[in-house]
PLY file of the C-alpha trace (Angstrom):
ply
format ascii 1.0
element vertex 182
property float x
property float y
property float z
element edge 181
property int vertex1
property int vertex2
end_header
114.98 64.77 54.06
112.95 63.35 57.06
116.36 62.65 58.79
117.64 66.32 58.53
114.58 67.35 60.03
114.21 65.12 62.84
117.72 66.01 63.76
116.92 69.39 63.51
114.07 68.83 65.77
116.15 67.48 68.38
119.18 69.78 68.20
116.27 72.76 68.92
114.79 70.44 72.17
118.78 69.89 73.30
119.19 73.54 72.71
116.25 74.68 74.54
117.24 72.07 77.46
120.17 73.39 78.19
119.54 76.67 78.30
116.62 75.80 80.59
119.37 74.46 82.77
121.28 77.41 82.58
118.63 79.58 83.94
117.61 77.20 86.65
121.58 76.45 88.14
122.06 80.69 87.64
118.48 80.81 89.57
119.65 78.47 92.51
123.37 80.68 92.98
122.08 83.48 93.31
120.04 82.74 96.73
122.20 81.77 98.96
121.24 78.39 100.25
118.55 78.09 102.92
117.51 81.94 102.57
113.96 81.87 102.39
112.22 84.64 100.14
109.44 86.83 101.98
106.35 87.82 100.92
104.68 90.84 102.40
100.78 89.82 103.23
98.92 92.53 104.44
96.23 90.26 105.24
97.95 88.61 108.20
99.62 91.85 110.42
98.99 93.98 113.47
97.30 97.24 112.47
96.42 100.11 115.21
92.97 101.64 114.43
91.72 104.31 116.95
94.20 103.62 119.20
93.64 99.38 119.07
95.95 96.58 117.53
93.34 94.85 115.67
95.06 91.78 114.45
94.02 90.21 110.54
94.18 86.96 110.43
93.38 85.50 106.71
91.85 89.54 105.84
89.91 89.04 108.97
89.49 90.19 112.69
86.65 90.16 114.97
86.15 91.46 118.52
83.72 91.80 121.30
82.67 95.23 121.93
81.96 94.63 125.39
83.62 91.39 127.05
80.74 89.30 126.53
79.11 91.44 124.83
77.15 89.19 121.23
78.28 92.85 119.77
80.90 92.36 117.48
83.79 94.78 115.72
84.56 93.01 112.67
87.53 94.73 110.87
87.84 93.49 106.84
90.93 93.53 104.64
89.05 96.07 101.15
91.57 95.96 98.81
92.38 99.20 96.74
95.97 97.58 97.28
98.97 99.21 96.22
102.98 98.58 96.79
105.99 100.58 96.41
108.59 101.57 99.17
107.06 104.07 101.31
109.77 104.71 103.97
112.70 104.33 101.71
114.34 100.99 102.88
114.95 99.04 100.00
111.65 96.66 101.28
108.56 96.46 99.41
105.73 97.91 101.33
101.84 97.65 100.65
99.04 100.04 100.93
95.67 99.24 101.27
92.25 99.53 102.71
90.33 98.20 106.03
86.83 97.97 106.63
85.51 98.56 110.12
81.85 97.79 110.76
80.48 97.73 114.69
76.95 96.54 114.21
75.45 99.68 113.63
74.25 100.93 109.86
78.08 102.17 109.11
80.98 100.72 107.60
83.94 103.13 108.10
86.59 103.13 106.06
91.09 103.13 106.69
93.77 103.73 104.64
96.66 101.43 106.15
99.96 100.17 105.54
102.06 96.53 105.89
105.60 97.57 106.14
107.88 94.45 104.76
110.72 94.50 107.97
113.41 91.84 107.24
111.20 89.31 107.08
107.91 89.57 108.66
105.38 92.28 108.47
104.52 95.74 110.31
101.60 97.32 110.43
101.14 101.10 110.56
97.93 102.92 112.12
95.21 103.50 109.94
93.40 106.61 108.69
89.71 107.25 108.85
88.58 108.46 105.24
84.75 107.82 106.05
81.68 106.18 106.49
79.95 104.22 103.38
82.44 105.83 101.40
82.98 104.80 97.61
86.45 103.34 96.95
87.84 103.90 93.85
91.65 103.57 93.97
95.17 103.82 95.40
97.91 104.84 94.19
102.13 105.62 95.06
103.54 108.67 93.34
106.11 110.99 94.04
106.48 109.26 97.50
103.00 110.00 98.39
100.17 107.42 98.37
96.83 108.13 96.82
93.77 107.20 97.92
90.64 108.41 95.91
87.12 107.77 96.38
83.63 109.58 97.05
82.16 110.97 99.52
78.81 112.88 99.87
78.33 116.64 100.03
78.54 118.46 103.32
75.00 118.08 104.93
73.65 115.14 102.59
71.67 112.42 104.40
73.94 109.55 104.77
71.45 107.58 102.79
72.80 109.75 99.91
75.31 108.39 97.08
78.38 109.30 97.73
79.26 111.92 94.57
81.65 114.01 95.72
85.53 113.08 94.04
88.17 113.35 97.22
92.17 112.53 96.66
93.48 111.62 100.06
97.69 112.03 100.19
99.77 109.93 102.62
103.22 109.21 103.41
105.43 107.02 106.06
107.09 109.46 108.78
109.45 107.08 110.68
106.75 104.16 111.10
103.49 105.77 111.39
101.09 106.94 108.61
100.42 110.35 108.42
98.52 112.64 106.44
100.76 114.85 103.86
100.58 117.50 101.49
99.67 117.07 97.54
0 1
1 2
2 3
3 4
4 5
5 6
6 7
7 8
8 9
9 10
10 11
11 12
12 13
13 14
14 15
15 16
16 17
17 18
18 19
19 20
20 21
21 22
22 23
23 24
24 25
25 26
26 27
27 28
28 29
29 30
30 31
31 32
32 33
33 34
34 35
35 36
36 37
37 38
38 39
39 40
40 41
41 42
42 43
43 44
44 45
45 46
46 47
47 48
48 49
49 50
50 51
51 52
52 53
53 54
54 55
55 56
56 57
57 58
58 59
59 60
60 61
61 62
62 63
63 64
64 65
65 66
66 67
67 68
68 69
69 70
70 71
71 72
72 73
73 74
74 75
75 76
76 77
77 78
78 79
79 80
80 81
81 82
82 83
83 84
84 85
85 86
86 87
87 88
88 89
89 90
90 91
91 92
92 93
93 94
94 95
95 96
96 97
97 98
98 99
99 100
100 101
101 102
102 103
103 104
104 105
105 106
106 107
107 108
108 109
109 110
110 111
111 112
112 113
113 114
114 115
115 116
116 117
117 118
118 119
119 120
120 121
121 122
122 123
123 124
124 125
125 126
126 127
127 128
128 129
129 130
130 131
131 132
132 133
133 134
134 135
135 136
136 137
137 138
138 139
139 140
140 141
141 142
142 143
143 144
144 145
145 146
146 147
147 148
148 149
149 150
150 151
151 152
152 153
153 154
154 155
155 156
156 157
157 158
158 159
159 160
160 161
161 162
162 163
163 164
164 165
165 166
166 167
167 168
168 169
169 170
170 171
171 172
172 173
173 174
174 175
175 176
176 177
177 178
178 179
179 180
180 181
């Protein structure tokens, strides 16, 4: 009885082996060798925010305001990240936010986008949705992206919470983000 079910045992492990195999040699055929697979990262790519390429290097840029200036623009990969194929190329494409914050008491907020291009990424120009907003998040449907969050009520100090619910809609038009209709 111990026999059968060692042998049993083993048959299952041979089984499972080469099926494992399978998948691995169908895996390897159907990349053609030496392709290399891309991964978009938003975090490393050329973005143009009033009218500057600010460069993100690791989520991460910072600039003098002045040339020698100790004043800095730092410009922050936020998150809210969402991907789907914005300008219909058949290339995965991510949408996201940027944090902007020139030394003074406010941290503005952008809706941007890394477009995957054969390869390497492209970065779109970002869109102002506020100062010390509240993020909440970011979606893709019906070829628009989504980008919720609060904001306070007209004439509110800007020491107020933000409690006002806004739904920001965006879409690709050739490479550059634009504003769209819900």
């Amino acid at each position: 009885m111990s026999k059968k079910i060692i042998l049993v045992i083993v048959l299952i492990v041979v089984i499972a082996g080469a099926g494992y195999g399978i998948f691995r040699l169908q895996e390897r055929t159907e990349q053609p060798q030496g392709a290399q697979t891309f991964t978009l990262d938003p975090k490393n790519c050329t973005y143009t925010i009033d009218g500057k390429n600010i460069t993100l290097v690791n989520g991460y840029s910072e600039q003098e305001i002045v040339p020698g200036s100790a004043s800095k623009i730092i410009t922050q990969y936020f998150g809210n990240e969402v991907t789907g194929d914005f300008n219909d190329d058949g290339i995965s494409d991510k949408a996201f936010l940027i944090t902007q914050d020139a030394g003074g008491s406010g941290t503005f907020y952008y809706v941007a986008v890394a477009l995957g291009d054969e390869g390497k990424c492209a970065g779109t120009n970002a869109i102002l949705l506020g100062d010390r907003i509240a993020p909440q998040t970011t979606e893709y449907r019906d070829g628009k992206i989504i980008v919720n969050y609060a904001e306070r009520k007209p004439n509110e100090p800007m020491t107020a919470r933000p409690s006002v619910g806004v739904s920001k809609y965006l879409e690709i038009s050739g490479d550059q983000l634009v504003e769209a209709q819900k």
